[in-house]
C-alpha positions in Angstrom: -11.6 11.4 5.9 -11.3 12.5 2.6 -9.5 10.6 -0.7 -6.2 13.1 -0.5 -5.7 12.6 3.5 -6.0 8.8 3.0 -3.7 8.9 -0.1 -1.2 10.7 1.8 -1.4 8.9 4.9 -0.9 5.5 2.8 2.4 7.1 0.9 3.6 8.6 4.5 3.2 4.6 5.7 3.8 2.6 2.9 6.8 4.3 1.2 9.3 4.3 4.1 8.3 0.5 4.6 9.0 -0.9 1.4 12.2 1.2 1.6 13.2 0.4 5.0 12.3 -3.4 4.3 14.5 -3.7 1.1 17.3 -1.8 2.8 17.3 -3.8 5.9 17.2 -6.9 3.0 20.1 -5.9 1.4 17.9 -6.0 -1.8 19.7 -2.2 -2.1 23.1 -1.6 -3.1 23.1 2.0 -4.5 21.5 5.7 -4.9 20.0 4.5 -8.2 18.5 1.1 -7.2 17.1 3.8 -3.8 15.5 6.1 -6.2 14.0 3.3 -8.4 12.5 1.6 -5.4 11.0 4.7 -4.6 9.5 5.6 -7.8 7.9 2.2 -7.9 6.5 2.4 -4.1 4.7 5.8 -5.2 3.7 4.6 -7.8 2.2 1.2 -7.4 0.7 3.5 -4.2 -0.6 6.0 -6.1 -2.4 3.5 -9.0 -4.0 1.3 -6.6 -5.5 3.9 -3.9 -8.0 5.8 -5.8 -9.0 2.9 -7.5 -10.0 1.3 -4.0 -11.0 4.6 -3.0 -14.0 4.5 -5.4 -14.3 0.7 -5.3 -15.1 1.3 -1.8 -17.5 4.0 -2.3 -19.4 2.2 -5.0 -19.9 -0.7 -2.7 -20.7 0.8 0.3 -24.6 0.1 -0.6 -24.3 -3.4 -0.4 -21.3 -4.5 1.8 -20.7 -4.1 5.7 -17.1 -2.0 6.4 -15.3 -5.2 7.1 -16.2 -7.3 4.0 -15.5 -4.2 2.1 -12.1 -3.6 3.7 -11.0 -6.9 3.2 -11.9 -7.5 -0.3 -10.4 -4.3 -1.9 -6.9 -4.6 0.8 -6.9 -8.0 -0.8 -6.8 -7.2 -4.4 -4.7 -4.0 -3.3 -2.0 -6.5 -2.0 -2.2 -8.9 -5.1 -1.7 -5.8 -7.4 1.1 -4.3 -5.6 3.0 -7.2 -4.6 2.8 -8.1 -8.3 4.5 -4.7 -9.0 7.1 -5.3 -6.9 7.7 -8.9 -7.7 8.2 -8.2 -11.4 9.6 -4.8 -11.3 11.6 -5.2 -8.6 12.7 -8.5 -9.6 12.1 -9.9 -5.7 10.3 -13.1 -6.5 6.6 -13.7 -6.1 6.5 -14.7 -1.9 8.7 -11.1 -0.6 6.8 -8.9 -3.3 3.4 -10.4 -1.8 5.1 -10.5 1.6 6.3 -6.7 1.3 2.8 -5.8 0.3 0.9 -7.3 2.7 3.3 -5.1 5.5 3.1 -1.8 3.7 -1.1 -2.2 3.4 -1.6 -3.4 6.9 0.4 -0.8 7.9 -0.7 1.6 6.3 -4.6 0.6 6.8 -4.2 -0.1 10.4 -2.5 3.4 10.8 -5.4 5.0 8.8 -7.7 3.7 11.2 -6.3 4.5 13.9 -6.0 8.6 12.6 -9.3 8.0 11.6 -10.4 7.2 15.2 -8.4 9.7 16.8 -9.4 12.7 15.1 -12.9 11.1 15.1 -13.1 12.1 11.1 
């Protein structure tokens, strides 16, 4: 798989999610506050993924898949829920929380594309 496919595979998954989840929330009461949420899912998505992109490659010398995967996902869910927790004002546990479900998500459902197209 290359870096563009996984990028826009994790914006396909992610995106809708933190969307969905803050809609469903009632953190969202207007076309404005939808647009900004949006802006700030593609864009905390499209900081952290080529950084853990090369991360990855750089350490794929001297770490196993799994070790790897769980590190960088790690620090990708510390950065983003950050983002959303300041930015979008939800408090440190529901930014974190909303993070972890976007990346899992998204990493789970990049697997499993990953497996069935045997890439």
């Amino acid at each position: 798989m290359n870096q563009l496919f996984a990028l826009l595979i994790s914006l396909t998954i992610e995106v809708p999610i933190v969307l969905i989840a803050l809609l469903t929330a009632k953190q969202v009461f207007s076309y404005v506050e939808i647009c900004h949420i949006l802006i700030i899912a593609y864009g905390a998505t499209l900081f952290t993924h080529p950084l853990a992109w090369e991360i990855n490659e750089a350490l794929i010398p001297y770490m196993e898949f799994p070790v790897r995967a769980i590190l960088i996902e790690t620090a990708v869910i510390l950065a983003e829920g950050t983002l959303y927790w300041i930015i979008l004002n939800l408090g440190w546990r529901r930014g974190l929380f909303l993070s972890l479900i976007a990346n899992v998500s998204s990493f789970s459902g990049g697997l499993l594309i990953y497996q069935l197209f045997d890439m």
